[in-house]
C-alpha distance (Angstrom), angle and dihedral (degrees) to the residues before:
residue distance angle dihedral
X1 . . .
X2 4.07 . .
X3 3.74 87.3 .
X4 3.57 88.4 55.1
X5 3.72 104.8 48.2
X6 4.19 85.5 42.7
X7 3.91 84.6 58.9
X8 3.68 91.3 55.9
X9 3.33 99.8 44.6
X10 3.76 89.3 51.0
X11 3.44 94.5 52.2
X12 3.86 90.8 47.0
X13 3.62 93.1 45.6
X14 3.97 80.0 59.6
X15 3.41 99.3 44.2
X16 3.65 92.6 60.5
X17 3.91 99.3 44.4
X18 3.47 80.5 61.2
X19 3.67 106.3 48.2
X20 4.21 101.2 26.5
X21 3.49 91.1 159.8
X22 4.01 88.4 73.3
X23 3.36 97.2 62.8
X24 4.10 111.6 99.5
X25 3.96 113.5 -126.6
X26 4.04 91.2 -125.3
X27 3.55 114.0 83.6
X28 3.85 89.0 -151.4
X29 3.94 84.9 59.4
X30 3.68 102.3 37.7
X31 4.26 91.7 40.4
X32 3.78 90.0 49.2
X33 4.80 90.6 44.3
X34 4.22 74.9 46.1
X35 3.75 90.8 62.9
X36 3.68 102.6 31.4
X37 3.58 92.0 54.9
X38 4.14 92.7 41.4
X39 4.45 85.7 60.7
X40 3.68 88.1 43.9
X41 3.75 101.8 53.4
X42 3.67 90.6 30.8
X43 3.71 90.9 55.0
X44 4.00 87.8 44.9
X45 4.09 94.5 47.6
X46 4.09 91.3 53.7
X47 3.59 89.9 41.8
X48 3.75 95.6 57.4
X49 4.01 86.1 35.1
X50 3.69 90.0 56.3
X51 3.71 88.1 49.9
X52 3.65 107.9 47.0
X53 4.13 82.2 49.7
X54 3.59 91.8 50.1
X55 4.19 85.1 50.7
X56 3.96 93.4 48.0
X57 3.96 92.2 47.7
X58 3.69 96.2 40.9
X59 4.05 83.5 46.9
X60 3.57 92.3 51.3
X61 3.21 107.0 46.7
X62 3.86 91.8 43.4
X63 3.52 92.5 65.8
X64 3.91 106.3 110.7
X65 3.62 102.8 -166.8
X66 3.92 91.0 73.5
X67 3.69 138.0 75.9
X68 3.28 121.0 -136.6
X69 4.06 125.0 -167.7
């Protein structure tokens, strides 16, 4: 899950050298749009994880032509 939340961050830390300009001048504000947006993409990244597993697996295991034990 660490890898995860590192990802996000990264990607926010990215997002925000790009576009300074959104950052608010109060800490307070610009902490507390830090950590909403940190849950939201986080929540967003293991959601599409999950599914793009869920794909792969259900891929796999469709495939007829193998034997599985």
């Amino acid at each position: 899950m660490a890898d995860k939340e590192m990802l996000v961050v990264e990607y926010l830390k990215i997002y925000f050298q790009a576009h300074p300009e959104k950052v608010p001048e109060d800490t307070d504000q610009a902490f507390s749009l830090f950590q909403k947006l940190h849950k939201k993409y986080k929540v967003k990244f293991i959601a599409d994880f999950k599914e793009k597993s869920e794909k792969f697996v259900d891929k796999y295991m469709d495939d007829k032509k193998d034997i599985y034990y």
